[in-house]
C-alpha positions in Angstrom: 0.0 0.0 0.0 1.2 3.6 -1.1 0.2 7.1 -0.5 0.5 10.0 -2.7 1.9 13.6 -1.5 -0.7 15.7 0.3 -2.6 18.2 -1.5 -4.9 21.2 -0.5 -8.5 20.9 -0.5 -11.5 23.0 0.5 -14.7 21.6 1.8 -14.3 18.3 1.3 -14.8 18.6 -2.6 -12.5 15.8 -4.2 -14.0 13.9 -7.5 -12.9 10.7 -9.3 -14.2 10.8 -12.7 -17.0 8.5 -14.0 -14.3 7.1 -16.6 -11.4 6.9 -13.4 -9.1 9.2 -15.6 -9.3 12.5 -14.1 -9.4 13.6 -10.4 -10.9 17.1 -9.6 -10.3 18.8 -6.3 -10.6 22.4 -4.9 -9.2 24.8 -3.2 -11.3 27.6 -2.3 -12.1 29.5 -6.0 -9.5 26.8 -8.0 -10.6 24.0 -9.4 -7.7 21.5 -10.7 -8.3 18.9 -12.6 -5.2 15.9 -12.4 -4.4 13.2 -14.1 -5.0 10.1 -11.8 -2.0 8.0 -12.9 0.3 10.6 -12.7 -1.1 13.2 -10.3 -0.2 15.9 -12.7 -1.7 18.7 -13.2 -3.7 18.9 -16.2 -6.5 22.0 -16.0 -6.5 24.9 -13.6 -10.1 26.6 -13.5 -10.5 29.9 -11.9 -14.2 30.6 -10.5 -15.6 33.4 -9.6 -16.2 32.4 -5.5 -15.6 29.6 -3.8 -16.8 26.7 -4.9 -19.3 25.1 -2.8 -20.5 22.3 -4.9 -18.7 20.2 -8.1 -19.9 17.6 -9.9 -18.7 15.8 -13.0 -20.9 14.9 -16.3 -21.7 11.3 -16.7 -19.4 11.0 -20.0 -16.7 12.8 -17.8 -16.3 15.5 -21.0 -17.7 18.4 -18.1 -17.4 19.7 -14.9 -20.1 21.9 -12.7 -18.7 24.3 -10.0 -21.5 26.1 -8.2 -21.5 29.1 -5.6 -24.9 28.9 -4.2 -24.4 32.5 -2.1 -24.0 34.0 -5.5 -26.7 31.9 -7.3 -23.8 31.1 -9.9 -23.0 28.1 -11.9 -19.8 27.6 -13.8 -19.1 24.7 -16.0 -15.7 23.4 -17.5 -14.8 21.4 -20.7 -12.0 19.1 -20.4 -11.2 18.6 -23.9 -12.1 23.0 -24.9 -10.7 24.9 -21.8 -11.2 27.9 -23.8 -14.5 26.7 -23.6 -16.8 27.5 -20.3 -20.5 27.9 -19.5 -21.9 30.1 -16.8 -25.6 30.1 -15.3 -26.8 33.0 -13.1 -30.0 32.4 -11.4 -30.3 35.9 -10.0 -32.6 37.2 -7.6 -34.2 33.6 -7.5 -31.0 31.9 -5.8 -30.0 29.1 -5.9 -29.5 26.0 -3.6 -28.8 22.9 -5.4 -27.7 22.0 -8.9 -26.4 18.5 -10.6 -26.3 17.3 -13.9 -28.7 15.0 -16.1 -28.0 11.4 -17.0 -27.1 12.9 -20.3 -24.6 15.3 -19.2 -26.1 18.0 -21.3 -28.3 19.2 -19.1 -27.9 21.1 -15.9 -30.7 21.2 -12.8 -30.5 24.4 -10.6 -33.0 24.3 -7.7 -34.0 28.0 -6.4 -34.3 29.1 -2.8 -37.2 27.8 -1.2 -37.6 25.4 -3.6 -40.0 27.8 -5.6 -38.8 25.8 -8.9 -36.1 23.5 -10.8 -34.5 25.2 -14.2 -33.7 22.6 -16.4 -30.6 24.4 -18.5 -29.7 22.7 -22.1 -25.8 23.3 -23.1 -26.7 22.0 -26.7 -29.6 24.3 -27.4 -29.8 26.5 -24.8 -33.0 26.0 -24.3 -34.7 26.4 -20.7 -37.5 24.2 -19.2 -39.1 24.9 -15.5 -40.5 22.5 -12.8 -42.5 24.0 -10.5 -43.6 23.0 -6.5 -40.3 21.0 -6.2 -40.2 19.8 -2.3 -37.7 20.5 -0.3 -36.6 17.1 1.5 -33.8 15.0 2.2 -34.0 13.5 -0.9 -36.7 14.9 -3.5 -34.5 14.0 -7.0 -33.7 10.7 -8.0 -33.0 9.3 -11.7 -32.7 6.1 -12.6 -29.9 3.8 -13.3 -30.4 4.1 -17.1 -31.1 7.7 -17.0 -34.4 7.5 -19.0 -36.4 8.7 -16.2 -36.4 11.5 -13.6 -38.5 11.2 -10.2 -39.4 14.4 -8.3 -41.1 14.9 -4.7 -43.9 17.8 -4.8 -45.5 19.2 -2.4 -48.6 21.1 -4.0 -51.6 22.2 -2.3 -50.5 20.3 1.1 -50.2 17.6 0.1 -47.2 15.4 -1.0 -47.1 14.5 -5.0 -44.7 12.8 -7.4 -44.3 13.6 -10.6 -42.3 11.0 -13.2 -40.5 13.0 -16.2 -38.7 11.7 -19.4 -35.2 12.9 -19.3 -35.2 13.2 -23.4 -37.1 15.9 -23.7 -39.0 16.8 -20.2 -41.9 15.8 -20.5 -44.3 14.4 -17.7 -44.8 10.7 -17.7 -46.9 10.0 -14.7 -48.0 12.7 -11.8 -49.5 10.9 -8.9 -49.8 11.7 -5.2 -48.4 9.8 -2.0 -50.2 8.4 1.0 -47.7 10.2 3.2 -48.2 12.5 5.8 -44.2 14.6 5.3 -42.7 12.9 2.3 -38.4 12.7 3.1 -37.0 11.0 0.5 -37.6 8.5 -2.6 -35.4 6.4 -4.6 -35.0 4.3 -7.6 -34.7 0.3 -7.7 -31.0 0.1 -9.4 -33.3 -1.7 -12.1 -35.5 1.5 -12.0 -39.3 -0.9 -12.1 -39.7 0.3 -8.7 -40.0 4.0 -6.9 -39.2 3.7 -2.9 -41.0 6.6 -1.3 -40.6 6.9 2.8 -42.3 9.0 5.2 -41.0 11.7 8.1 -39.1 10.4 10.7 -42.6 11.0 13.3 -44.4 8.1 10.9 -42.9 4.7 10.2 -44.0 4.6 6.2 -42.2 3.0 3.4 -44.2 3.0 -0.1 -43.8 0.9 -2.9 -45.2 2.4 -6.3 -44.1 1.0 -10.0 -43.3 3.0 -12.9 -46.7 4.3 -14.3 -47.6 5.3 -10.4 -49.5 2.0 -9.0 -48.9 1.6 -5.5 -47.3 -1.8 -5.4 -47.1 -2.1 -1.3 -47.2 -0.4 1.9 -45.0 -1.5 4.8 -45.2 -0.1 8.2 -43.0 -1.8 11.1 -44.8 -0.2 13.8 -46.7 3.0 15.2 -46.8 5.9 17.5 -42.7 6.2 17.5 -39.9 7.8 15.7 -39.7 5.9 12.1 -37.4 5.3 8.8 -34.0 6.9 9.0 -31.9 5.8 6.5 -33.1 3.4 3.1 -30.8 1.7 0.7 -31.5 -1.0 -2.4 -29.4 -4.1 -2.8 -27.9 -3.8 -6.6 -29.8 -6.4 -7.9 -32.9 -4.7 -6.8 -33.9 -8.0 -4.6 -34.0 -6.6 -1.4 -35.0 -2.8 0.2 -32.9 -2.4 3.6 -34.6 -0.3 5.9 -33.3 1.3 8.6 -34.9 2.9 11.8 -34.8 4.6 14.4 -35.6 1.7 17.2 -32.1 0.6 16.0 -32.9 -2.6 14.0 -32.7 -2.9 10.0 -35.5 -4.7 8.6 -35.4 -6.8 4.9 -38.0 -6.2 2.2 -38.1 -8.8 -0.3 -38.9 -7.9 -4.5 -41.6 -10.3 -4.8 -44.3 -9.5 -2.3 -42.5 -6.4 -0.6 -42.9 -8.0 3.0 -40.2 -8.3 5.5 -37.8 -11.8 5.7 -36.1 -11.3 8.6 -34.9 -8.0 10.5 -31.2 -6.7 12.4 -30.9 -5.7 15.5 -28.1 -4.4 17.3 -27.4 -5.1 20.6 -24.5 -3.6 22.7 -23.6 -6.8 24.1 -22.4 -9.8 21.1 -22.8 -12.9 22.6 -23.0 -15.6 19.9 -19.5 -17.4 19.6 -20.2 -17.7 15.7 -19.3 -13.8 15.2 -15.8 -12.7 15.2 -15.9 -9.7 17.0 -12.8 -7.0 16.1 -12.0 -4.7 18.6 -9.1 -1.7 17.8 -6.5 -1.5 20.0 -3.4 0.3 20.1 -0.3 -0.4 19.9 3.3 1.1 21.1 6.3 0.9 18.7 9.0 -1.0 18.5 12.8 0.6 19.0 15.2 -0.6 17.3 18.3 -0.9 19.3 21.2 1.3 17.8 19.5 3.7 16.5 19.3 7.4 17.4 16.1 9.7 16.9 16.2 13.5 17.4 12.5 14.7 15.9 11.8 18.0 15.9 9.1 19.0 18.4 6.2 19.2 16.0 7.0 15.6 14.6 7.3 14.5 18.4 4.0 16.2 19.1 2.4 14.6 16.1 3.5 11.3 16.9 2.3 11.4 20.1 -1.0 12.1 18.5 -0.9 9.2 16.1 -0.4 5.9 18.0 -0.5 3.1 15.2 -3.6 0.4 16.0 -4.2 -2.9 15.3 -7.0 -5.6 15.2 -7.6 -7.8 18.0 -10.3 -10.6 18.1 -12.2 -10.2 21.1 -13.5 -13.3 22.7 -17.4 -13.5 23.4 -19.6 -12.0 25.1 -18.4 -8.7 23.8 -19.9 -5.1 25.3 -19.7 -2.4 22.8 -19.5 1.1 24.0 -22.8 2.8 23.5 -24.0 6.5 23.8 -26.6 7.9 25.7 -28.7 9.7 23.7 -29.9 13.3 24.9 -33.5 13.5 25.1 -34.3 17.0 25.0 -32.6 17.9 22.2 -33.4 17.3 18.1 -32.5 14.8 15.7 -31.2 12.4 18.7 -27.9 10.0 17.7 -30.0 6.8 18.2 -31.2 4.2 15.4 -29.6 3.4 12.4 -27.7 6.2 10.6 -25.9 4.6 7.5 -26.0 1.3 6.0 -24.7 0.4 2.5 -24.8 -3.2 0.5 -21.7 -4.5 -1.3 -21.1 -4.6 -4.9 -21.6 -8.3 -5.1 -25.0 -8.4 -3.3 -23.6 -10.7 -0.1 -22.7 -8.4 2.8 -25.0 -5.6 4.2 -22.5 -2.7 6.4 -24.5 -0.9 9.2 -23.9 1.6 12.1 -26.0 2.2 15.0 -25.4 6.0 16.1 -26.6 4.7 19.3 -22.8 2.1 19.3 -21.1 5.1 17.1 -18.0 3.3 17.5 -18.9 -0.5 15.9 -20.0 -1.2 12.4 -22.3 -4.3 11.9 -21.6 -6.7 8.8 -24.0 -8.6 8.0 -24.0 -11.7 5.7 -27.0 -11.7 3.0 -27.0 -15.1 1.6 -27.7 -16.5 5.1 -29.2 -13.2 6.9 -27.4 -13.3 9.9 -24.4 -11.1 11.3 -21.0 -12.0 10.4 -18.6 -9.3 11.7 -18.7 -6.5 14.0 -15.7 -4.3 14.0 -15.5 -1.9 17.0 -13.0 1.5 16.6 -11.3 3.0 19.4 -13.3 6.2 17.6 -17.0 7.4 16.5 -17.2 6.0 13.0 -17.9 9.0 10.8 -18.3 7.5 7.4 -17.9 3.7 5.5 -17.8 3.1 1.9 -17.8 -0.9 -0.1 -14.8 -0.8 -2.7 -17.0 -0.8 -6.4 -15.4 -3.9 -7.5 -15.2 -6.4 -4.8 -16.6 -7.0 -1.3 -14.0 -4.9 0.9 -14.9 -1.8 3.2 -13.2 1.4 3.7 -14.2 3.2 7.1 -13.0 6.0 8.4 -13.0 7.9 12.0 -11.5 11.2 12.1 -8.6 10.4 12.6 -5.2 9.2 10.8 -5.9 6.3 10.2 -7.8 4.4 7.4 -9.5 0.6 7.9 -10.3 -1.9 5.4 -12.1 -5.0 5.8 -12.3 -8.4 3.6 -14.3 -11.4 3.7 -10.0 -12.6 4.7 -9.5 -9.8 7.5 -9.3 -6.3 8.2 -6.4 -3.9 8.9 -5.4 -0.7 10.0 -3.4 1.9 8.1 -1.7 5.2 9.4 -1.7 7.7 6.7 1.7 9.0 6.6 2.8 12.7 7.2 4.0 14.3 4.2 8.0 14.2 6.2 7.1 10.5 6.4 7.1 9.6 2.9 9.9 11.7 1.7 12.8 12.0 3.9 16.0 9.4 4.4 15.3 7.0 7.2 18.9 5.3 7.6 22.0 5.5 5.6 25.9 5.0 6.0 28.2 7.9 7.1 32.1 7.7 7.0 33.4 6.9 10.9 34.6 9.1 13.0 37.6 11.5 12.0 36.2 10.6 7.9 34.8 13.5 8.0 36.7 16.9 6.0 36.9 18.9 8.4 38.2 22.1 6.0 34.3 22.7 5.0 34.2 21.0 1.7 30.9 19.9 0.4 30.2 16.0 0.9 27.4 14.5 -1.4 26.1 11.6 -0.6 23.3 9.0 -2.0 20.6 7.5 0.6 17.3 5.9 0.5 13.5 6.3 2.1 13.1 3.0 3.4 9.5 3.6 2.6 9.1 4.4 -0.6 12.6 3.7 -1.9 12.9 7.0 -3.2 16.4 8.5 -4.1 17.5 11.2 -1.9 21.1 13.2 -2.6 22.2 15.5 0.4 24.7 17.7 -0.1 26.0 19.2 3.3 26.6 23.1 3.3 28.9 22.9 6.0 30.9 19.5 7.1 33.0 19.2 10.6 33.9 16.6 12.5 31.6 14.2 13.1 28.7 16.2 12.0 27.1 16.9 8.6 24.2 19.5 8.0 23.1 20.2 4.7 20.2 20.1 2.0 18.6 17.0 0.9 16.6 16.6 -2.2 14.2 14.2 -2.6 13.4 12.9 -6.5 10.2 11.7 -5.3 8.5 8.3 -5.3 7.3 5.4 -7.6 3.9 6.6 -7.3 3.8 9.9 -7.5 7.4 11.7 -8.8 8.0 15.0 -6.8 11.3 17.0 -5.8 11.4 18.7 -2.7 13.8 20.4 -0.5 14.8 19.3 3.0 16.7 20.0 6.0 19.0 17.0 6.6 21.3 16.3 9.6 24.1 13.5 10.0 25.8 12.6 12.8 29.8 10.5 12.4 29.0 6.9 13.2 27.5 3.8 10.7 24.0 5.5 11.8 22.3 9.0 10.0 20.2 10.6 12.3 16.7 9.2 10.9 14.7 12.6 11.4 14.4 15.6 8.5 12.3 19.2 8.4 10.5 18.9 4.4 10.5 23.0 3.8 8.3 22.8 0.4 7.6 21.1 -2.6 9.6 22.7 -4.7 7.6 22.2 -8.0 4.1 22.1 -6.6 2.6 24.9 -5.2 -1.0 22.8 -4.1 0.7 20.1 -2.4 1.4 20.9 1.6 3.3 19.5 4.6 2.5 17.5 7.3 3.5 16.0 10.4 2.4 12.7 10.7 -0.7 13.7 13.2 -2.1 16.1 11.1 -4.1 14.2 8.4 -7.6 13.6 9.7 -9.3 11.4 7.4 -12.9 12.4 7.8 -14.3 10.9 4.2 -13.3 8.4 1.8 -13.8 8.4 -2.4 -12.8 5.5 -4.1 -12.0 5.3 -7.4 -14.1 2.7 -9.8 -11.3 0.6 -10.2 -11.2 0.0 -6.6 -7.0 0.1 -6.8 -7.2 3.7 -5.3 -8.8 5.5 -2.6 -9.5 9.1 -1.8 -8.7 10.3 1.7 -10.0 13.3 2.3 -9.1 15.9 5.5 -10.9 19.3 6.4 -7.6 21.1 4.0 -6.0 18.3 2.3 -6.5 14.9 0.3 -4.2 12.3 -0.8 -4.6 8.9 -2.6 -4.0 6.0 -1.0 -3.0 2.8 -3.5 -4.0 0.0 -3.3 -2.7 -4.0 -3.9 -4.6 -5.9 -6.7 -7.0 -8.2 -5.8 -4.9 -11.5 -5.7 -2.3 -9.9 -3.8 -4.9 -8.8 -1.4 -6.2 -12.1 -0.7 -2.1 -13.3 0.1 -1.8 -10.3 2.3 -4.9 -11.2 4.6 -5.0 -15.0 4.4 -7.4 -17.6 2.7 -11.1 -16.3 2.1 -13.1 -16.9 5.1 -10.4 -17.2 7.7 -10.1 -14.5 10.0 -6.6 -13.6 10.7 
């Protein structure tokens, strides 16, 4: 596994591509488009704000940037950048936008959902949708793109309206048995609308594609309801999740639950392997001397590495009290997400923030629990294969197999780039007149070449430059202070100053990079790690040398 140089971000906003060949991030008003093999730089954009929102076309030819407190849109062409599109929505404002399946056409919701523009870069035409509703989630297309779905509210009362995405048009307009409508989705096979209620009603709706209301399913009354939904991708099952912290199974044939989740704070079955986090203190190696500089020492003390450990059963996880008198309490289930492949189902009760449930789907029982040392904040299934990337705020990243599961410290940029160990001339080898010494050492990990030429050499001491030519992954030169003491030893600590040819890319000390979302690439051999102000890539082993690095499928090592 290999990590890329650290690069500035703003608000989270860091895009793979639909076609995996481009990576967009930025940084406050920029947006840069790089190559995702390389890491270069390919496009520089310059808005006209900051950039609140971005958003690639689905043929991954354009690029959105919107700046919702100045009701401005801005769209980029990556193969004319002399090329650009801007949409001002003016005194109407503007609080959403996103692109069509098509990529040609652009969706700007106004403030207080008065309306949706529908803008066409081809003919520059403009179409309107009024008594859009504003809810969690009141747009969904489907999978193919024919078809848009939108949540109305006209006349108090909750509607649905079913538009062809060719040419606008209304398909179907029916209305909802639903007291608060908060969200609807597509079946991945896009035969079946999903349409739940407010949190205050349990409510999930079933309705088919010409607006029949195929089923109704309500888990129980007079209590806090759905929180989160999700379809498998083979459109067999519906996963609901609520707020009495259980996840119940809705089945494609007659829409009625097969079995339901909970999750308990204690695990007492001996059948589940229970992984618990713990940390770990490391090793010295004899013989060695370390002087780091006080903000390495500070952020090493702030980044213990962590392993897995396999708890034996029973097992209590920690849970949170939730406070009563307050809104939107952390109880029920928050997130849950299937795998690519249809077999596992990932949870998290906010209730146990710290453990994430994995459940198996071919036999609908619970297979794993994995239990952080942290809140989880966010989880996300690689696109290709059944393995989980999860993420807690802090510098670490954690993926899980059917094989295992393993914890990663994200380096600090000094980490990555600096000489660990190399050989120095004994004592009394030294020139002591001041003549420059160059000298050839190695990163032990990244094997990256690193020449330091020492400014000034005396006796038994050696402080210079060092110049690092970068990586395999990601080729860079920066400039260093570098220290040697006389002795077979090099004192194994160095100060990076600044990447000399890269202006967006930033240093670190190894406790600084707080991973607090993930993005992986469709590939699934990359993986975005994004921080408040900085992202990297993190790269990945192919899939047969991941399944040598954990052990044998099903064993749990």
């Amino acid at each position: 596994m290999n990590f890329s140089e650290v690069f500035k971000l703003s608000s989270l906003l860091c895009k793979f591509s639909p076609d995996g060949k481009y990576l967009a991030s930025c940084v406050q008003y920029r947006l840069v488009v790089r190559d995702v093999n390389t890491l270069q730089v390919l496009q520089l954009y310059t808005c006209l704000d900051q950039i609140q929102h971005a958003e690639w076309s689905a043929d991954s030819r354009f690029i959105l940037c919107a700046m919702y407190k100045r009701g401005l849109v801005q769209v980029w062409s990556l193969e004319q950048p002399e090329w650009h599109c801007r949409i001002d929505e003016g005194s109407a404002g503007l609080v959403a936008s996103c692109w069509s399946p098509d990529g040609r056409h652009i969706l700007n919701t106004t403030e207080f959902h008065l309306r949706i523009t529908v803008w066409s870069l081809c003919t520059k035409s403009v179409s309107y949708i009024k008594y859009p509703k504003a809810c969690q989630q009141g747009i969904s297309f489907t999978r193919d793109g024919r078809y848009l779905a939108l949540a109305e509210r006209r006349d108090c009362k909750d509607h649905v309206s079913i538009f062809v995405c060719s040419d606008w048009q209304l398909l179907r307009h029916f209305d909802t048995e639903t007291q608060d409508l908060a969200g609807i989705e597509w079946a991945p096979n896009g035969c079946v609308l999903a349409v739940w209620d407010t949190c205050l009603e349990y409510k999930v709706l079933l309705y088919s594609l010409d607006g029949r209301l195929l089923s109704a399913y309500c888990a129980y009354e007079w209590s806090l309801g759905v929180k989160s939904v999700a379809w498998s991708p083979s459109s067999q099952f519906l996963a609901v999740g609520s707020y009495d912290g259980k996840v119940r199974i809705l089945n494609h044939v007659t829409w009625k639950m097969i079995t339901e989740f909970g999750h308990p704070a204690t695990v007492t079955n001996p059948k589940i392997v229970v992984y618990k986090e713990a940390e770990k203190n490391p090793r010295l190696a004899l013989g060695r001397l370390a002087f780091p500089p006080p903000r390495a020492a500070a952020g090493a003390a702030s980044s213990t590495e962590s392993k897995y450990e396999i708890a034996s059963v029973p097992v209590s996880l920690q849970t949170l009290k939730p406070v009563a008198d307050r809104a939107n309490p952390k109880v029920g289930i928050g997130a849950l997400a299937f795998s690519p492949d249809n077999y596992f189902l990932a949870t998290r009760n906010d209730s146990v923030p710290n453990a994430v449930w994995i459940w198996d789907i071919q036999k609908l029982k619970l297979f794993v629990v994995l239990e952080q040392l942290s809140p989880v904040r966010s989880f996300q299934w690689d696109p290709q294969q059944p393995r989980l990337a999860i993420c807690t705020g802090g510098n670490k990243v954690y993926l899980w197999s059917p094989a295992g599961c393993v914890s990663v410290q994200v380096p600090g940029e000094g980490e990555c780039r600096v000489p660990r160990t190399s050989s120095w001339p004994a004592a009394g080898g030294t020139p002591a007149d001041g003549h420059s010494l160059a000298r050839l050492h190695y990163c032990l990990e990244c094997e990256a070449r690193v020449t330091a030429r020492p400014q000034r050499a005396l006796p038994g001491i050696g402080l210079g430059l060092a110049v690092s030519l970068g990586c395999k992954k990601a080729p860079r030169a920066d400039l260093g202070l570098w220290l040697g003491l006389s002795g077979p030893v090099l004192c194994s600590w160095s100060v990076v100053l600044r990447s000399a040819f890269n202006p967006l890319a930033t240093c670190l000390s190894p406790g600084d990079f707080q991973v607090l979302s993930l993005c992986w690439h469709f590939s699934g051999d990359s993986l975005a790690l994004l921080s408040k102000d900085h992202f990297c890539l993190c790269f990945l082993e192919t899939e047969e040398r991941v399944g040598t690095a954990f052990g044998r499928p099903g064993d749990h090592t």
